[in-house]
C-alpha positions as CSV (number, residue, x, y, z in Angstrom):
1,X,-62.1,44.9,-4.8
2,X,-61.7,43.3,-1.2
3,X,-61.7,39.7,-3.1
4,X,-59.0,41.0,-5.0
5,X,-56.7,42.2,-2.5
6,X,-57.3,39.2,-0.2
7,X,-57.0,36.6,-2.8
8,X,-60.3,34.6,-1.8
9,X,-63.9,35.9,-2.0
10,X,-65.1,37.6,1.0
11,X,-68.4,38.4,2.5
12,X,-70.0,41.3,4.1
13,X,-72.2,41.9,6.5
14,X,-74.6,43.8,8.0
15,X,-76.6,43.0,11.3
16,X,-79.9,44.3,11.5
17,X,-80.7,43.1,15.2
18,X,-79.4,42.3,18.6
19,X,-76.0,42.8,20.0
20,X,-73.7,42.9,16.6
21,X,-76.3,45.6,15.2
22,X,-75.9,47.2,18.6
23,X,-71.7,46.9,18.3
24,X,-71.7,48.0,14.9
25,X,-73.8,51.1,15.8
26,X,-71.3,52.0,18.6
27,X,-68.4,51.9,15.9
28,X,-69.9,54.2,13.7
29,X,-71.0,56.7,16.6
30,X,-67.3,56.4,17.9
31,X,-66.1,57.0,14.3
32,X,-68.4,59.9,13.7
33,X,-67.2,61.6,17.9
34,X,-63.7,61.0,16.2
35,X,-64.0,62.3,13.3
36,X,-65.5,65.5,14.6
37,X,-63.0,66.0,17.5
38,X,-60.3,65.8,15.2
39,X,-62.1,68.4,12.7
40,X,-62.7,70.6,16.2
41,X,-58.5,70.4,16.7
42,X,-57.7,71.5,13.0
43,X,-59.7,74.6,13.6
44,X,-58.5,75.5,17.0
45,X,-54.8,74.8,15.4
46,X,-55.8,77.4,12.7
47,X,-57.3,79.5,14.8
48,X,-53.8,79.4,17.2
49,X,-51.7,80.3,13.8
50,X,-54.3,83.1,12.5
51,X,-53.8,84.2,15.9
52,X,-49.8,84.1,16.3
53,X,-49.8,85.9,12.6
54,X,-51.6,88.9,13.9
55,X,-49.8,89.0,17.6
56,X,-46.6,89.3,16.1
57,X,-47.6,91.4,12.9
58,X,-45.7,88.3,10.7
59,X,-46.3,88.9,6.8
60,X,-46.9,85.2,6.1
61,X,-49.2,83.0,7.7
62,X,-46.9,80.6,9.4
63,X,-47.8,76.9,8.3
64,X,-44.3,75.4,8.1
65,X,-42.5,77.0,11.7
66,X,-38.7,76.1,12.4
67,X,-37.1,76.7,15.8
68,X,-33.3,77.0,16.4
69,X,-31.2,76.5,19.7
70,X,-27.7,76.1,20.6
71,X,-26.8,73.5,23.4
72,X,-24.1,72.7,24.9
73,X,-22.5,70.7,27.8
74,X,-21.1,73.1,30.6
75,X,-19.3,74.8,27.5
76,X,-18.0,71.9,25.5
77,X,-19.8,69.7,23.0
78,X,-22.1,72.3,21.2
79,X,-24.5,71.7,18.7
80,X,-27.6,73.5,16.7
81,X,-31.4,71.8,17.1
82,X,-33.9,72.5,14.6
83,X,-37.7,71.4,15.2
84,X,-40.3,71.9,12.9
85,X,-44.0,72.4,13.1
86,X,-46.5,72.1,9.9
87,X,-49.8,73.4,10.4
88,X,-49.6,73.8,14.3
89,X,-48.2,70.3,14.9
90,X,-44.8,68.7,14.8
91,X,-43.0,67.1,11.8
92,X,-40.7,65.1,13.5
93,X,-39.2,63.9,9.8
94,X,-37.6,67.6,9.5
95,X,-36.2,67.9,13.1
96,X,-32.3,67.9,12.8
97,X,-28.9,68.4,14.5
98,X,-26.0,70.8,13.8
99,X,-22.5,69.8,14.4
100,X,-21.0,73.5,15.0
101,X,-17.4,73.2,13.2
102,X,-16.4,77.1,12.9
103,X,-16.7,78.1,16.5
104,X,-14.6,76.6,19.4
105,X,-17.2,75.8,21.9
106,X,-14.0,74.9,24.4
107,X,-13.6,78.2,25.0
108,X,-16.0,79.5,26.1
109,X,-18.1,79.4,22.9
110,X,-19.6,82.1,21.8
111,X,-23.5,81.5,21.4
112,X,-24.2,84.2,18.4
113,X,-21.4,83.1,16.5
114,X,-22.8,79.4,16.8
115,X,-26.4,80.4,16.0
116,X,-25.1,82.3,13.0
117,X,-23.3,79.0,11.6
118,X,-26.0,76.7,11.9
119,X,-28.9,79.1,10.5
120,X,-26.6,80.0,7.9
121,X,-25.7,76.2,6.8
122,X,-29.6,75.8,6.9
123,X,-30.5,79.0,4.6
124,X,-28.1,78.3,2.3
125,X,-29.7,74.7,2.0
126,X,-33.1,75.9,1.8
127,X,-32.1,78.4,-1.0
128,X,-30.5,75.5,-2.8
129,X,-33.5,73.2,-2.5
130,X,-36.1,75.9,-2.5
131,X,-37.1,74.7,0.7
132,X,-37.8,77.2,3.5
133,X,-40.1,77.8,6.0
134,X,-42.4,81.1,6.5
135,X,-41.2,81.1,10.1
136,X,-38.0,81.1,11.9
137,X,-38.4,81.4,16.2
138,X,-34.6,81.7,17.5
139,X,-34.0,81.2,21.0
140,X,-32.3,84.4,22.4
141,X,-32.7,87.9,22.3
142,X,-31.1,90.4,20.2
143,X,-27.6,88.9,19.6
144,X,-29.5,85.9,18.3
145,X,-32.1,87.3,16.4
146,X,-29.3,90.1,14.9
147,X,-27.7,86.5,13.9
148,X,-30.8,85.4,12.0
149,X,-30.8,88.4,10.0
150,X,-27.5,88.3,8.9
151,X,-27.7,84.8,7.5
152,X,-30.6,85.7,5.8
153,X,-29.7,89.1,4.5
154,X,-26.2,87.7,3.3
155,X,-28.3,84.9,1.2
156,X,-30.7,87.4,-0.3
157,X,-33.6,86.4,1.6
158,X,-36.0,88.4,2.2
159,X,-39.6,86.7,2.4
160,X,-39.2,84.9,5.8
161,X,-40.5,86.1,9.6
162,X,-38.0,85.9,11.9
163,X,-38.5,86.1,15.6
164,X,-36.6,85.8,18.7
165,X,-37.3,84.1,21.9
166,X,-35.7,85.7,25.4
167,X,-36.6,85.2,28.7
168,X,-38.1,88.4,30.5
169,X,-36.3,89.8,33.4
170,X,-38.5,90.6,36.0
171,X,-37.6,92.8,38.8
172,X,-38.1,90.9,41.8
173,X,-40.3,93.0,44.4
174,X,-38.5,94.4,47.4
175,X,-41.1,92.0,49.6
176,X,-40.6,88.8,47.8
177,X,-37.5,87.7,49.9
178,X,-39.8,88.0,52.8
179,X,-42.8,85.8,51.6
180,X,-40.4,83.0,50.0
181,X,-39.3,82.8,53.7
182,X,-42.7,82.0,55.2
């Protein structure tokens, strides 16, 4: 078969003493260290999405995850990012942009309006091509999550997680003014 592909014959072979033995020992000990490590990171990646199923009660185990924001530059220029993540890891072929047409991001924008647009564009994709994933993470709070659900709900939807990301407010202690001066 190796003849074949290379077009001439070709030989093999296989050291029994001495310093290629020794080299070709090493490469099959390195191969065997590699192999395992990367078995040992597929479990601990499992493990991590077993884990964020129960944490946050989702009905699906979450192998394909997509996560939504809206950015924009001081106002102006908005647009929706989706990245994906398949089996704890990214797939970089499925990360896209959102042009946001509907809402006027000049003025002012309006951040729950935009998220609505570009999760609803994607939905109604993934209903078309049967193509969605059995997690959505939405960065915001309420507004944006509330946004999420509408989009799905309006497309009939109903066998997705959806979660939302928001940063915690944390009272700041009634010392801490004092310690960040020293």
């Amino acid at each position: 078969l190796l003849g074949e592909r290379k077009g001439r014959s070709v030989s093999i072979l296989c050291p029994q003493r001495g310093d290629k033995r020794q080299l070709v020992e090493m490469a099959a000990e390195n191969a065997r260290q590699s192999f395992f490590e990367r078995h040992d990171q597929d479990k601990a990646r499992e493990k991590m999405l077993v884990e964020l199923q129960e944490r946050l009660r989702l009905k699906h185990f979450p192998q394909r995850i997509e996560c939504y924001d809206i950015s924009n530059i001081q106002g102006a220029h908005a647009v929706g990012s989706m990245v994906t993540f398949f089996n704890g890891e990214p797939d970089k072929n499925r990360y896209r942009h959102y042009r946001i047409r509907t809402v006027s991001a000049d003025s002012g924008g309006n951040d729950f309006a935009m998220m609505y647009e570009v999760l609803k564009r994607r939905f109604s994709r993934g209903v078309e091509e049967g193509d969605l994933p059995d997690l959505d993470v939405v960065d915001g709070g309420k507004g944006q999550l509330g946004m999420a659900l509408l989009a799905l709900g309006e497309l009939n939807v109903r066998d997705i997680d959806v979660v939302g990301l928001a940063k915690m407010r944390v009272q700041r202690a009634a010392r801490s003014a004092e310690i960040e001066r020293l």
